[in-house]
Backbone as numpy.savetxt, mean C-alpha at the origin, in Angstrom:
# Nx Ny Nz CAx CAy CAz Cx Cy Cz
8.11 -10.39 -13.30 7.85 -10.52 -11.88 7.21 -9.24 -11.38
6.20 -9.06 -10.33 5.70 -8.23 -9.93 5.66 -8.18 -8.92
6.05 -7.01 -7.93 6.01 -6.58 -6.83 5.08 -5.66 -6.23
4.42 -6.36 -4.96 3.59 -5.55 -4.05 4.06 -4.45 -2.67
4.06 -3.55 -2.97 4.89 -3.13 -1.64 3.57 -2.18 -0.53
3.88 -2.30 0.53 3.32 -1.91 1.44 2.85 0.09 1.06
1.31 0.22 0.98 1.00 1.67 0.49 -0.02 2.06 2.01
0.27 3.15 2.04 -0.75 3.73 3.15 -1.83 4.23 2.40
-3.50 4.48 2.99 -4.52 5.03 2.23 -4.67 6.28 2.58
-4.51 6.85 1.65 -4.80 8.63 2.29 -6.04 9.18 2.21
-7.26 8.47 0.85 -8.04 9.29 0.40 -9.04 7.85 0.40
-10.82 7.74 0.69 -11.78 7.27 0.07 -12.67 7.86 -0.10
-12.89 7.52 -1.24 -14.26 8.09 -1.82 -15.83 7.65 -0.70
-16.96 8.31 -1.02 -17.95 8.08 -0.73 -18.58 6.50 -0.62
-18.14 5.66 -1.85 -18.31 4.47 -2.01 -17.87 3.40 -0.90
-16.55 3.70 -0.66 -15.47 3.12 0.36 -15.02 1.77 -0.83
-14.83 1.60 -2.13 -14.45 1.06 -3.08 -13.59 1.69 -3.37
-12.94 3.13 -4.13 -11.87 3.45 -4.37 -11.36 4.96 -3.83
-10.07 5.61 -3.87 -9.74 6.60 -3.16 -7.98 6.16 -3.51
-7.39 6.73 -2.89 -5.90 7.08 -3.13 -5.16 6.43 -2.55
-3.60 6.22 -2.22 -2.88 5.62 -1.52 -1.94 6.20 -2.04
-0.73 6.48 -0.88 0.40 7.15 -0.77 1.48 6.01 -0.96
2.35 6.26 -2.23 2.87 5.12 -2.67 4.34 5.68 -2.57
5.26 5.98 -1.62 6.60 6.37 -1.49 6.42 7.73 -1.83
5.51 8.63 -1.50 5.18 9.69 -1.89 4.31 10.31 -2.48
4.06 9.67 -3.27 3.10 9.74 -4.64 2.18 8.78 -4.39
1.03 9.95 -4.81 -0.30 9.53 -4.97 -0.88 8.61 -5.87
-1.39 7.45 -5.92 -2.16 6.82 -6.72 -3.37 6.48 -6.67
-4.83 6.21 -7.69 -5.13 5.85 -7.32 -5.45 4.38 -7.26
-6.33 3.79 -6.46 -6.60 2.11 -5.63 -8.12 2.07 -5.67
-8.14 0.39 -6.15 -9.63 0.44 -5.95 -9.19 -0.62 -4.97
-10.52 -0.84 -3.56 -10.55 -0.89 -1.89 -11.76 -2.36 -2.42
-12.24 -2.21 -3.12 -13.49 -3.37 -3.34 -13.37 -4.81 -2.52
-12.20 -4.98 -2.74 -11.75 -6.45 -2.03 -11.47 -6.00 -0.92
-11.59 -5.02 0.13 -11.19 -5.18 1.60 -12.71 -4.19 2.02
-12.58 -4.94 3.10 -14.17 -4.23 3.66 -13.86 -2.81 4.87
-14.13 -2.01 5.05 -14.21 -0.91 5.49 -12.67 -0.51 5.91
-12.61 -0.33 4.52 -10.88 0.34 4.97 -11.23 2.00 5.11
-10.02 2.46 5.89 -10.35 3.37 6.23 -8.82 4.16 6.11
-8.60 5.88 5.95 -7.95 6.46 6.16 -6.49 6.30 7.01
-5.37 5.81 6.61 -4.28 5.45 7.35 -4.35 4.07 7.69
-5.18 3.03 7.10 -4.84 1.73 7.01 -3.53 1.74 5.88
-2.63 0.27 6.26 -1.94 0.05 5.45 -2.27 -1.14 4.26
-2.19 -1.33 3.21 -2.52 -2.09 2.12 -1.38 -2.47 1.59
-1.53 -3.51 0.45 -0.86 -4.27 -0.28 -1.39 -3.87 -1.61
-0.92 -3.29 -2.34 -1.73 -2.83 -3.74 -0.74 -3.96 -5.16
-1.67 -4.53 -5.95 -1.42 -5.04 -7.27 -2.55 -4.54 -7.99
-1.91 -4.53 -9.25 -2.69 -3.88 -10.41 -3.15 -3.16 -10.50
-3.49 -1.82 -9.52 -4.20 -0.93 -8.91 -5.54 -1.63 -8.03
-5.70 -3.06 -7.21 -6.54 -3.56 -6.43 -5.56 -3.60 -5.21
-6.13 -3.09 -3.94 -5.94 -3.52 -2.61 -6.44 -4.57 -2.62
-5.03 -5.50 -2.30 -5.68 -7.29 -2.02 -5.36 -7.23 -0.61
-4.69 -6.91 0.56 -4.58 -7.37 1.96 -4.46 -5.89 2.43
-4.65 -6.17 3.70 -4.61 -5.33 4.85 -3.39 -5.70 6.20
-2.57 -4.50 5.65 -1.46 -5.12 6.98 -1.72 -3.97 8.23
-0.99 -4.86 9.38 -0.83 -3.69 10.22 0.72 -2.88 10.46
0.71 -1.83 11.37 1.43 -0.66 11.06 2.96 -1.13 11.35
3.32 -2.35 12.39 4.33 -3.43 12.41 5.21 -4.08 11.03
4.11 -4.64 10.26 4.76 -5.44 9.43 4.75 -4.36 8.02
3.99 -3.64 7.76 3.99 -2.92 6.69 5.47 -1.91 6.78
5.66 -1.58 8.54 7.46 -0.81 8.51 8.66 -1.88 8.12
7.98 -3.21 8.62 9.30 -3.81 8.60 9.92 -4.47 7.12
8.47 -4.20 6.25 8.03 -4.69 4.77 9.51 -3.70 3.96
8.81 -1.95 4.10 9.60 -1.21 3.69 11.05 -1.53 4.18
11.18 -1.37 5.30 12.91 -1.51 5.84 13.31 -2.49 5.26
12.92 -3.67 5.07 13.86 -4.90 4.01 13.34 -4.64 2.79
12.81 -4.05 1.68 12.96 -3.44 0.35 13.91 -2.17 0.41
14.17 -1.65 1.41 15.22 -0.74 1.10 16.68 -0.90 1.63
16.48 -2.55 2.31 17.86 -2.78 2.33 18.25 -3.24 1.04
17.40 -4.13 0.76 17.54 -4.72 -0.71 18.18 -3.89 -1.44
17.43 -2.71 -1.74 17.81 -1.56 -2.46 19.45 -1.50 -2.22
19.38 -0.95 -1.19 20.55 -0.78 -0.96 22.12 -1.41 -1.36
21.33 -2.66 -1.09 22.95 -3.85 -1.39 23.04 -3.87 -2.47
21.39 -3.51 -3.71 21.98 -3.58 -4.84 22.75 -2.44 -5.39
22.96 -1.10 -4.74 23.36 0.28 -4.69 24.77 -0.18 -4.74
25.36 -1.09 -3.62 26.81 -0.97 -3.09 27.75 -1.65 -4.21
C-alpha cells in the first residue's frame, strides 16, 4: 500500500518541471510536470517522486492533523 501525504514546495527549478518539496522536514526532490505553474509554497500530493494534485492550505492542514492522529492511536 502506498501513501501520499500532503508536501509543501520549497524549491523550482528554471524549467518549473522539477525542484524540491519539504516532506516533514526533509527535503526531497519532485518532479512538478503534471501540475502547471506551481509555484513556491503551493501544497502538493507527491507519489513516486511525481506531484499528481494541488491542494489548498485548508485541506493539506487538515490532511496532516488526521495522519498524525492516526499516528498517534497507533502510539497508545
Amino acid at each position: 500500500m502506498c501513501l501520499a501525504i500532503p508536501v509543501r514546495v520549497v524549491e523550482v527549478d528554471s524549467s518549473g518541471e522539477a525542484g524540491k518539496v519539504d516532506y516533514l522536514g526533509t527535503k526531497m526532490g519532485a518532479n512538478f510536470a503534471l501540475i502547471k505553474d506551481i509555484r513556491i509554497g503551493d501544497w502538493v500530493v507527491v507519489h513516486a517522486g511525481f506531484a499528481i494534485s494541488r491542494l489548498d492550505d485548508k485541506e493539506a492542514r487538515e490532511t496532516l492533523a488526521m495522519l498524525r492522529e492516526v499516528q498517534n492511536a497507533g502510539e497508545a
